[in-house]
N, C-alpha and C positions, 0 to 999 in steps of 0.2 A: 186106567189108573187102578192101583190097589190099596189096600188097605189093611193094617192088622195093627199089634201093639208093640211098639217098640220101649224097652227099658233103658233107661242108663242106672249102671248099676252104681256107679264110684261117682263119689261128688267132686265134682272138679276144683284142685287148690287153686290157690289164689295165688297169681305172677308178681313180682311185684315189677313196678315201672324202677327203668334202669334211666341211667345216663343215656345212654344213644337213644332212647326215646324222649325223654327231659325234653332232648337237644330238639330231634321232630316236631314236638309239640310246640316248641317256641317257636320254630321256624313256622309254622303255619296256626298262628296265633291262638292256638288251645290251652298255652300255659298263662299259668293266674296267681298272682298274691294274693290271697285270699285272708279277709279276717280271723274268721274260725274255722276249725278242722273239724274231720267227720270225728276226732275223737275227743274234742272239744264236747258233741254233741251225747256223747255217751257219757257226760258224768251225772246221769239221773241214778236216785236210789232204788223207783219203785217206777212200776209202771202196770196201767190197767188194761183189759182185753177191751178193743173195739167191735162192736158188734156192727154185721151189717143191717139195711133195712126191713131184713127179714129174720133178724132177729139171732143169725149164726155169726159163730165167730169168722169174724174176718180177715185172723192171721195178722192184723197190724195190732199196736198197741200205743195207749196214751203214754210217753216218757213223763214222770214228776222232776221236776226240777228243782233244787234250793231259791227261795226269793231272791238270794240276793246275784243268783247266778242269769236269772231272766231276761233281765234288762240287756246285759251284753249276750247273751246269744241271741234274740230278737233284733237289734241293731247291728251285728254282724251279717245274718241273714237278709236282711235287708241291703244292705252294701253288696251280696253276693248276688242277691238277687238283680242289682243294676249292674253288675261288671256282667253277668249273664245277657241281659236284655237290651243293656245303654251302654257297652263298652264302659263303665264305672261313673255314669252322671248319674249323681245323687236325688239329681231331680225330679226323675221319674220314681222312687220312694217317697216323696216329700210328704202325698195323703194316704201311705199305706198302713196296712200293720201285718205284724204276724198274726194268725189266729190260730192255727194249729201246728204243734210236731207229733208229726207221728212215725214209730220208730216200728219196723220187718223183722222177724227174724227167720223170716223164713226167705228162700234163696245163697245164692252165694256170697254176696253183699252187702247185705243188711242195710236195706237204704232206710234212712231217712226221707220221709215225706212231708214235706210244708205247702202250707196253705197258708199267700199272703193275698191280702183283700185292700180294697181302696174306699177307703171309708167316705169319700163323697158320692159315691153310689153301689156298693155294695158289689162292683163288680170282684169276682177272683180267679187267682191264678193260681198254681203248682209248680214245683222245681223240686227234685232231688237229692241228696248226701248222702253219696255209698262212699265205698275201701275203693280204692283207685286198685282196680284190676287190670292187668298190660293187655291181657286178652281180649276182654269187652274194650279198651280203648281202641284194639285191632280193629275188631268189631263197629265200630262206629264209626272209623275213619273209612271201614269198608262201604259201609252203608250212605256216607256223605258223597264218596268217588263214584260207587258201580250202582247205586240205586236210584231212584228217582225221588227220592226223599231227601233234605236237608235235616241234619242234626246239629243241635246245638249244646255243646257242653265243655267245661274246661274243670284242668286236671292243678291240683298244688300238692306236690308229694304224694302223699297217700292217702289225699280227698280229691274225691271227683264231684262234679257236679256237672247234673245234665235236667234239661228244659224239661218241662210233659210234653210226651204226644198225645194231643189229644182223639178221640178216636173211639169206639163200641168196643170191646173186650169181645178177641173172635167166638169165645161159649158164650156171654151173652146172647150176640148179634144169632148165634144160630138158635138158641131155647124161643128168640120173642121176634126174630124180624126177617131170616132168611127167605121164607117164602111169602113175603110181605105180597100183597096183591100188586101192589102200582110199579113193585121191584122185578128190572129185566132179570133173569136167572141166569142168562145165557153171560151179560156183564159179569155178572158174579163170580159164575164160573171161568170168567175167561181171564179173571183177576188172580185167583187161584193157583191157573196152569201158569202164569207167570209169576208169581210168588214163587210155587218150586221152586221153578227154574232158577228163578234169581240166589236162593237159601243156598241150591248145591252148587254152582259158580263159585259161589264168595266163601263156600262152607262154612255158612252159619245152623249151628245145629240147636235140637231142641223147640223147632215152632209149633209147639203146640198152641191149642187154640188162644189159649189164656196167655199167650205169650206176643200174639199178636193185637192190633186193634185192626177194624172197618174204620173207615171212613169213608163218609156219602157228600156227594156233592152234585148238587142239582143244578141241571143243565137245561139250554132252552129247549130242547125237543126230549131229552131223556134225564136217567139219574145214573154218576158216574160212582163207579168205588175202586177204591185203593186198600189193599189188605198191608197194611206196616207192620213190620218187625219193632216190638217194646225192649225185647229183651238177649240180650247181647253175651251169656256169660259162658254160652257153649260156642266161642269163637272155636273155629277151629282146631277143637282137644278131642273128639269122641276119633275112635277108630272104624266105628260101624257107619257105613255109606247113607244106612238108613235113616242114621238121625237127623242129618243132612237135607233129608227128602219129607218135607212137611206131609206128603200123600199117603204115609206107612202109619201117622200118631195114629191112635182110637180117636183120640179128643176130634179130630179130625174130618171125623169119618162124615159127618152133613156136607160138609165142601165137597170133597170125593163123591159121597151119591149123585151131589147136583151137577158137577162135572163129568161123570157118566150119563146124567138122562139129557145132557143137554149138547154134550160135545162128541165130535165122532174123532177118531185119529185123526182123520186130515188137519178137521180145524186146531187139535189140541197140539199139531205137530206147526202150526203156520202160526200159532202164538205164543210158541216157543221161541221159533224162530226168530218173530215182533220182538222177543224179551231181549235174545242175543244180541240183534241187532242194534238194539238202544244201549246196550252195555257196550259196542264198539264203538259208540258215537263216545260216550262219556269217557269210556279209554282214554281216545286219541283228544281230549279238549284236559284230560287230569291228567295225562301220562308223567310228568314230569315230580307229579307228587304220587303217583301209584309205586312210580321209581323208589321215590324216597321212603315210600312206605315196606318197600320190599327190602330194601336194601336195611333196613333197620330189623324190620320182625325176620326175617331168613337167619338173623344171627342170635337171634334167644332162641331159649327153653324153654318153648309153650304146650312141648305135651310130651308124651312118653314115645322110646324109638319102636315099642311094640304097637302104638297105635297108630304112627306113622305106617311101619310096615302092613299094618292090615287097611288102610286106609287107600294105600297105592295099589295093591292087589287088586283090592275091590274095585275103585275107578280101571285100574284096568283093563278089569274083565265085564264091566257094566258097559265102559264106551270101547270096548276091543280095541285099545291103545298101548301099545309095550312099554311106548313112552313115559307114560305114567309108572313103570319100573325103576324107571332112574331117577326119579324125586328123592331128596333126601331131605325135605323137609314141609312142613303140612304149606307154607310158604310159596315151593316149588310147587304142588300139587294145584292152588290157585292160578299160578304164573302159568302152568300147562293149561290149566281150562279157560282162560284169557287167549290165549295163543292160538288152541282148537278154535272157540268161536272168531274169532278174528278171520280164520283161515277159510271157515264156512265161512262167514259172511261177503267173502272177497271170491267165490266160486261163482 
C-alpha cells in the first residue's frame, strides 16, 4: 500500500434530486412527508461557536431561534424523528424531548445535528437535516446495496434526513486506541484493505479519516471492527482515481503503516478478494434494485464530462481494461467494476 496527499481542489455542487429519482425513492420507501424542512430549520437570527471538550472550536454551532418559533420545530423533529425510527408511530416520542440543534457549516451540506433524549432515563439519540443532495442519496443507496452496512434515511424534496452511525471517528480511533494492547492489528488491518476496496468499487470518494467511523464489537474468543463510511458527498464526482482510494489520504496514513507491518501481498490480495466476493453475493440478492438504481443515476448530471474522461483513463490503466474506455458515464464506470468482480469471482 502507499501513501501521500491527496487534494480536492473544487467543492463539489450540490445536484439537486429530480423526478425520476422522487420516483426511486418512493418505490423503495425513502420518500417522506415530512413536517418541517431543512429550511424551516434555518430561520435562526444568530448562532454561537461550539467548543469541543478540549476547548477548540468544533466547526458546529448553537442555532438561536425566535420563542415562538421553538415549540413547532421541536415537535416537528420529533414526528421526524418516528417516521425515521417507527415508520411515523408517535408513540415512541411520547417521553422524549429535543435537547439540542445544532447547525455545520462546514462540508457540503450543512447538516443540521439534533439530539433528542427520553426523559425517563436520560437515554439519547442523534438524527440528521442536511440539503437533499442527488449524489450523497447515490451514495447511500450504494452503501445500503454493495456494503455490509445498513442505512437509514428519507428524502422530502430538498430535505434529507439520515439516522447516526454510531461509531469512533477514524482520527480519533487512530490518536487514542489503534494500538490498543488487547486490539488484534492484523483485524484492523484486514478491515482496512477491505474498506478500500469497497470505496473504489462503489467510487466513493473523499474517506478520509474524519469521514469515517470504527466500530468494535466484541466477540467470544476476539474483538471484531468495521471501518464505515459517515460521509457520502464525494459520491462519484472527483476525476482523480486517487480519491476513490482511502490508502493515498495523509489523514490516513496510521491504517496504511499498520496494514504494511502486519499484511504481506498475498494476504492483502485474498481480502481483497473476501471483499469482492461479498459484493457479488449482495449483487445477485439487490440486483433488481441496483438495476433501478442504475437505470435512474446513468441519466443525470452528477459531474463534469472532463472528470468523467479522466476518471475512465485512469481505471483503465490502473486495472489494464480498454473496457473502461467506453464508459460514458461515472455510472458506467461502476457497472464495469461490478461486472470485472463478478467475472473474477466466477473464475
Amino acid at each position: 500500500m502507499e501513501n501521500e496527499d491527496v487534494k480536492i481542489l473544487k467543492k463539489k455542487p450540490i445536484f439537486p434530486v429530480t423526478a425520476a429519482l422522487q420516483k426511486y425513492l418512493r418505490l423503495y420507501q425513502r420518500e417522506a412527508k415530512l413536517p418541517i424542512s431543512y429550511s424551516d430549520l434555518m430561520q435562526f437570527n444568530e448562532a454561537f461557536p461550539l467548543m469541543d471538550k478540549f476547548g477548540k472550536d468544533s466547526l458546529w454551532e448553537g442555532p438561536i431561534y425566535a420563542q415562538d418559533l421553538i415549540e413547532t420545530l421541536h415537535n416537528g423533529l420529533k414526528e421526524i424523528y418516528a417516521n425515521l425510527k417507527a415508520s411515523g408511530n408517535l408513540r415512541i416520542v411520547e417521553h422524549k424531548y429535543i435537547d439540542k440543534i445544532e447547525y455545520c457549516t462546514f462540508g457540503n451540506t450543512h447538516p443540521f445535528r439534533i439530539r433528542i433524549v427520553n426523559r425517563l432515563n436520560d437515554v439519547y439519540d442523534y438524527f440528521y437535516i442536511k440539503k437533499a443532495d442527488a449524489s450523497r442519496i447515490y451514495g447511500l443507496e450504494l452503501e445500503e446495496i454493495l456494503s455490509p452496512n445498513q442505512v437509514n434515511y428519507l428524502v422530502d424534496g430538498d430535505t434529507l434526513v439520515e439516522e447516526h452511525i454510531a461509531g469512533i471517528p477514524g482520527d480519533v480511533f487512530t490518536k487514542g486506541q489503534l494500538y490498543t494492547p488487547e486490539f488484534n492489528p492484523t483485524r484492523i488491518a484486514k478491515e482496512f484493505v477491505k474498506f478500500n476496496e469497497r470505496c473504489l468499487i462503489m467510487l466513493l470518494g473523499d474517506m478520509r479519516a474524519y469521514n469515517f467511523v470504527v466500530q468494535i464489537t466484541p466477540d467470544f474468543d476476539d474483538i471484531q471492527f468495521r471501518i464505515r463510511a459517515i460521509d457520502f458527498d464525494q459520491q462519484f464526482y472527483e476525476g482523480n482515481l486517487k480519491v476513490y482510494l482511502p490508502q493515498f489520504f495523509k489523514e490516513n496514513l496510521p491504517y496504511v503503516k499498520m496494514s504494511m507491518e502486519q499484511l504481506t501481498d498475498k494476504t492483502v490480495l485474498q481480502y481483497q478478494q473476501e471483499e469482492r466476493s461479498s459484493i457479488v453475493h449482495r449483487v445477485r440478492s439487490e440486483r433488481h434494485r441496483l438495476t433501478d438504481l442504475r437505470d435512474v443515476s446513468n441519466k443525470e448530471e452528477l459531474t463534469t464530462p472532463e472528470n468523467i474522461a479522466l476518471l475512465k483513463d485512469s481505471m483503465a490503466a490502473y486495472f489494464k481494461d480498454p473496457n473502461y474506455l467506453r464508459c460514458k458515464t461515472m455510472t458506467d464506470i461502476i457497472e464495469l467494476n461490478i461486472k470485472n468482480i463478478i467475472r473474477q469471482v466466477k473464475l
